[in-house]
N, C-alpha and C positions, 0 to 999 in steps of 0.2 A: 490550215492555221489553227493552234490551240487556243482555248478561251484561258486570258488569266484568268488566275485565282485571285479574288479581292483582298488586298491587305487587311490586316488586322483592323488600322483603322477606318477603312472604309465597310470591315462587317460592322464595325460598331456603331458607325452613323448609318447605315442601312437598317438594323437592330433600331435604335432611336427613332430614326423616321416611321418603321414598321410599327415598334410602340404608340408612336403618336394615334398612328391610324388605328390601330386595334382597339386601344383605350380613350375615345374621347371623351373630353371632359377629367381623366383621370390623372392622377400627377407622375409621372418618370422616376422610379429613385434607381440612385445604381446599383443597387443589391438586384434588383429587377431587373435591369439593365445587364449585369454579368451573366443572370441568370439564361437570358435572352442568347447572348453572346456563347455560351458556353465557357466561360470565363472567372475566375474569380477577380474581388472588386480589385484587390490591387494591379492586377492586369489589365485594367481601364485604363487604372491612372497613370499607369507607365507609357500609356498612348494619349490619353489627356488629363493637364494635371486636376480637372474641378470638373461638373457637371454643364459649369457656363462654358468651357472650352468646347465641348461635345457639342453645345445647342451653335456654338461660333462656329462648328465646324458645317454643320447645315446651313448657316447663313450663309457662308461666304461657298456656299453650292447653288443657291438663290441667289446669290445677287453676279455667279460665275456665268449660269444657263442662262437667264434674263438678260443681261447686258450686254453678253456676246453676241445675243443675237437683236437685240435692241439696235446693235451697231451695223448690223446686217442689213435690218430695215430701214433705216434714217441714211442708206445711201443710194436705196435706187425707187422709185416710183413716185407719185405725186404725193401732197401732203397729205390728205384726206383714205389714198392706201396706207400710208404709212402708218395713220392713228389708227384705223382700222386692227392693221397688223401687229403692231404693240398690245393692244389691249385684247386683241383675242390671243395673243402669245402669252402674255400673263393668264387668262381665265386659263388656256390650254395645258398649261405647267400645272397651275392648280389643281386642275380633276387630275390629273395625272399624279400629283404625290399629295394625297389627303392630308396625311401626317404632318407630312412640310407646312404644308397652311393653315396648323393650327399653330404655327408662328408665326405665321403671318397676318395674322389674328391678335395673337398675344393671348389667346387661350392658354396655351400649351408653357405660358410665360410668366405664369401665375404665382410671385413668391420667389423669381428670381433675379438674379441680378440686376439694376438698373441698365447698365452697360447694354445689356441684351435690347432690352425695350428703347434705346435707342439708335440702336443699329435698327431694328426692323423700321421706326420713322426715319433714319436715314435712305433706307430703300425704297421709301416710299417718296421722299425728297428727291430723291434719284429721278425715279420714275416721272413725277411729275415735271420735274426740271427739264427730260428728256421732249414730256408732249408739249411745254410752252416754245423748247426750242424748233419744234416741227412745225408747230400752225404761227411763230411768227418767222420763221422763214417760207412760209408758203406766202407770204406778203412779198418779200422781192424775189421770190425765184420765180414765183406762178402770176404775181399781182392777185391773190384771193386776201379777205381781211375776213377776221374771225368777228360773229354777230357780236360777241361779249368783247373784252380784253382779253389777251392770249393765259394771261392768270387766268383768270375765271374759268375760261374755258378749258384750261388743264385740270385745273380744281373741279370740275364738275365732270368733267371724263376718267377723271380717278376714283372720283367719289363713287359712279355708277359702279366701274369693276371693285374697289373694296365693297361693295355691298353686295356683288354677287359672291364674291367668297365668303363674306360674312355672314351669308345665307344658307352657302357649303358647309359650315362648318358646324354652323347653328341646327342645319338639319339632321347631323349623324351621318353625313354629306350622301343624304339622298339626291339634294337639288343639286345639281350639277353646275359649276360655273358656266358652261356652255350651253345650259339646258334655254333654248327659244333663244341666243343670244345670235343668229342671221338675223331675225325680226325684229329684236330692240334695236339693233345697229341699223335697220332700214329705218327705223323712226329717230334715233339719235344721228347719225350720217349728215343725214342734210339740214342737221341745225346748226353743224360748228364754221361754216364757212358762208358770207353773206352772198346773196344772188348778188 
């Protein structure tokens, strides 16, 4: 079996993603970006018409890897595996594409389009929507009730992983999303569901 070769547009968002991680903190322009690509700028744009279409084209990479397999999880094991397995699924993406998650962040979102900055709080509505629908179905499938409301308690299991990526990101992503996260999960674990 041959490996393909990446389309044009998929070197470019690979290029982009790549920038993100090389240059934290710094800003993306497409001159930079072609430069990356081996390309001139008009050759972007014959593959994306704006610089927000490129940053859409990574999101909807992030919310493609995430959710397919989010739907993966929320079909087979108990409720308390399945939040488990979301949220290390999310930290595990994140160490895995540095770049990526300075969108996810909104670092890397600094000065562009509005549109953007609400799709990444859409994925984040996502996500959350995802873990209230888990721990209040773990009420009539398993009979467990969650210690807080199942709001809260989604709200406070998202809040934990944005803060480890936020910490990723914030450190020049020495700290790892995953770095100690078996041991916060042994002490986060057994507080979202009541004895």
């Amino acid at each position: 079996m041959t490996e393909q070769t990446p389309s044009r547009k998929e070197q470019i968002l690979q290029a982009l993603a790549h920038m993100l991680e090389a240059e934290p903190g710094g800003r993306i322009t497409t001159a930079g970006l072609a430069r990356e690509v081996g390309v001139s700028e008009a050759a972007l744009y014959r593959h994306f018409p704006s610089k927000a279409k490129m940053f859409e084209g990574l999101i909807d990479f992030i919310e493609e890897a995430i959710f397919s397999r989010i739907n993966r999880i929320t079909g087979e094991g108990d409720a308390l595996t399945q939040v488990e397995q979301i949220l290390t699924l999310i930290l595990a993406f994140t160490e895995r594409n540095p770049g990526i998650t300075r969108l996810l962040t909104g670092d890397a979102l600094t000065g562009e389009n509005e549109r953007l900055h609400r799709r990444i709080q859409q994925f984040y509505d996502r996500v959350e929507s995802q873990l209230k629908q888990v721990v209040r179905d773990a009420e009539f499938k398993e009979g467990k009730r969650t210690a807080a409301t199942p709001t809260i308690t989604a709200n406070l299991l998202l809040a934990v992983v944005e803060g480890r990526i936020a910490q990723f990101v914030r450190s020049g992503f020495r700290i790892r999303p995953g770095q100690d996260w078996p041991e916060q999960w042994a002490l986060l674990g057994p507080t979202v569901f009541r004895d």
